[in-house]
N, C-alpha and C positions, 0 to 999 in steps of 0.2 A: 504493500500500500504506500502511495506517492505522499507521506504528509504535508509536504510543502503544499502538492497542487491540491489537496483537500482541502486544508486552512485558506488557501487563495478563493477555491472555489464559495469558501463559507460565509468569506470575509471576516476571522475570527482567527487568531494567532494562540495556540495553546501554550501556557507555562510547563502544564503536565501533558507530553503529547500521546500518554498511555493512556489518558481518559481517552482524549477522541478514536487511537487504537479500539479501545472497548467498545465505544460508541459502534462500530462499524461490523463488529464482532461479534456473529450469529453463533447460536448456542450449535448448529449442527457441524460449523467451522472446526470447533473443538472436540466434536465425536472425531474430529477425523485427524486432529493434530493436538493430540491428549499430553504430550511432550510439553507443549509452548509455557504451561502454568499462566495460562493467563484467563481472566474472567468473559464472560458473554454481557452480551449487551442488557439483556432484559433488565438488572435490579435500575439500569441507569434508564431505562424503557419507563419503570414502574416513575422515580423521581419525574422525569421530562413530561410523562401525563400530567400530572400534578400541577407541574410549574405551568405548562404551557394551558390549562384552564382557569388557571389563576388569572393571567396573564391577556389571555382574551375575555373573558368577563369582566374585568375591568375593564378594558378598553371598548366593552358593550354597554357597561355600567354610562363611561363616562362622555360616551360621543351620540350615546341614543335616548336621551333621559325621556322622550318622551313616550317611550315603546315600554308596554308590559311583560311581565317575566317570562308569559310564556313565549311573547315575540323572540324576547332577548335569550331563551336556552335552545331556539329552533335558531337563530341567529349561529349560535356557537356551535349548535349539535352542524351546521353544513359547515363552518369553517375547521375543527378537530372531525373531521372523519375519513375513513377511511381513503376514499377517492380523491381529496383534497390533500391531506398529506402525503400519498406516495406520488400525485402527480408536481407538489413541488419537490419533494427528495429526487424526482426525474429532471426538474428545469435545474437543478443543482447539480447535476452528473451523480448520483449518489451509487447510481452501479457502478462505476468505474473502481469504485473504493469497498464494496462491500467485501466482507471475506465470508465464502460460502463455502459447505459440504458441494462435491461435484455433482449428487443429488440437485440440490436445490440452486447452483446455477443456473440448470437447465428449466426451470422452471420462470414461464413468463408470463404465467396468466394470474387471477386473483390471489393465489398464492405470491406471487412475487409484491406485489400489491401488500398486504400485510407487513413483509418484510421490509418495505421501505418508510411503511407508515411509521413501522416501529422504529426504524430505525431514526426517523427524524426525531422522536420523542426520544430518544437515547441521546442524541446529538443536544437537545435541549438541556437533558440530564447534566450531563459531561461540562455545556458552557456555564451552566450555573455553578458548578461544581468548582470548578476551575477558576472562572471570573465573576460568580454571585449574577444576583436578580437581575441587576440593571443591564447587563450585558446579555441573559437570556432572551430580557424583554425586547431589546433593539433586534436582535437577531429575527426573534418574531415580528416583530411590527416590522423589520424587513421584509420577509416574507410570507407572511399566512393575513397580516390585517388588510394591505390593499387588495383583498380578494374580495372584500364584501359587497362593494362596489356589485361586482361581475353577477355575486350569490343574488344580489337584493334586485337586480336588473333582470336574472333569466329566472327567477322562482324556485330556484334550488332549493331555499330555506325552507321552503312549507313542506309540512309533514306528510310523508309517504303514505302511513300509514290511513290518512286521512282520506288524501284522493284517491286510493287505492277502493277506498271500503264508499267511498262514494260512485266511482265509477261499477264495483260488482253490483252494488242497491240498484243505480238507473239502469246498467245494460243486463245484469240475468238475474235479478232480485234473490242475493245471498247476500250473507253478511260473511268477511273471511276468518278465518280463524286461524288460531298460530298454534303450533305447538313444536315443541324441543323438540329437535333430530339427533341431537352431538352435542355433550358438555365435554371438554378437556383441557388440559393443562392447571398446574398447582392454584391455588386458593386465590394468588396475586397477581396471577396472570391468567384466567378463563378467557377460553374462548369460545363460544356458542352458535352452535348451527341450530337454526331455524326454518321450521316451514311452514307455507303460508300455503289455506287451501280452502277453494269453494268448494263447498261441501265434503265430500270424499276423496276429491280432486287435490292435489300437489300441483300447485302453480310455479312454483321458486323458492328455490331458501336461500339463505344470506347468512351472514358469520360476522358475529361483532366481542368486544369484548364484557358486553352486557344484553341483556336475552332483550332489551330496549332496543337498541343499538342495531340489533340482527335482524328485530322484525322491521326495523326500518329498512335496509338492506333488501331481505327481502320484497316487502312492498314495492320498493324501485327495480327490485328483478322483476316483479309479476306486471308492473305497468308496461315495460319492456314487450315481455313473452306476448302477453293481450294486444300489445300495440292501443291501449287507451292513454297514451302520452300527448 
């Protein structure tokens, strides 16, 4: 891994350049080079969620005062999600730098997607870590807050789950329902597959890291599949 061209590409110069190392350093990397003695990304995953909700809600607190809570947690739920963090960790080159099991290089679909979500949340971890709030916050309000603009202009923010179950009501009179497909991974990092079904039917499932999260996921797979977008 290039750390110069990482820190260039971050805009961020590390004093500890083994955080950012960790930051980029999937837990399958080390199934496969158990030698190195070095840590995975996730526990710096766990802090970087944290920090980086803090971080936009404030900055939802303090720029939308005239918008209510639930505006303001659909506000945030599209700017921390999934699609929105691994497609900036893409405008950032963050594949260039990831260390992967040779498994999971080759992996380019929603799965890869997760990984870079997370991984941007590690990278969160790591600057705070290394250079505290203020420097986490900038990094973000570098890149995740002029996104809202883009979210508040094409409707991304309004819940899935909403036009989903309005759209089955008007076109085939159901109501959809959810239910858990897949819970895994330890206490502090779940992750949740969901599925979303008219009646008997399996429309789409989605995978979040809260059974919230995934039915949302889902819902935007199933407007998808139906073509009621």
């Amino acid at each position: 891994m290039e750390i110069n061209e990482c820190e260039k590409r971050l805009g961020v110069t590390f004093a500890n350049k083994d955080l950012l190392l960790q930051a980029f350093t999937h837990r399958s990397y080390l199934n496969e080079n158990r030698d190195l003695g070095r840590e995975h990304n996730e526990r710096l995953e766990f802090l970087g969620d944290a920090v980086l909700e803090l971080v936009i809600t404030h900055y939802l607190y303090e720029n939308y005062p005239d918008k209510n809570e639930g505006d303001l947690t659909a506000y945030r739920s599209a700017l921390v999600k999934t699609e929105t963090l691994s497609s900036v960790s893409e405008s950032l080159g963050f594949n260039d730098f990831l260390l992967l099991s040779r498994g999971e290089s080759k992996d380019t679909g929603r799965a890869r997607q997760y990984i870079l979500a997370n991984t941007f949340e590690a990278v969160v971890g790591a600057i705070y870590l290394d250079q505290k709030y203020d420097a986490a916050k900038e990094f973000i309000y570098r890149n995740i807050t002029p996104l809202i603009d883009d979210i508040l202009a094409e409707g991304t923010w309004i819940d899935a789950k909403s036009r989903f179950q309005e759209k089955a009501q008007e076109v085939v009179s159901i109501t959809p329902s959810y239910k858990t497909v897949l819970e895994e991974g330890p206490d502090h990092d779940k992750q949740f597959t969901i599925g979303v079904f008219l009646g008997k039917e399996k429309i789409a499932e989605g995978k979040g890291k809260s059974k919230q999260d995934a039915e949302q996921v889902a819902a935007r797979e199933a407007m998808k599949i139906k073509e009621w977008e």
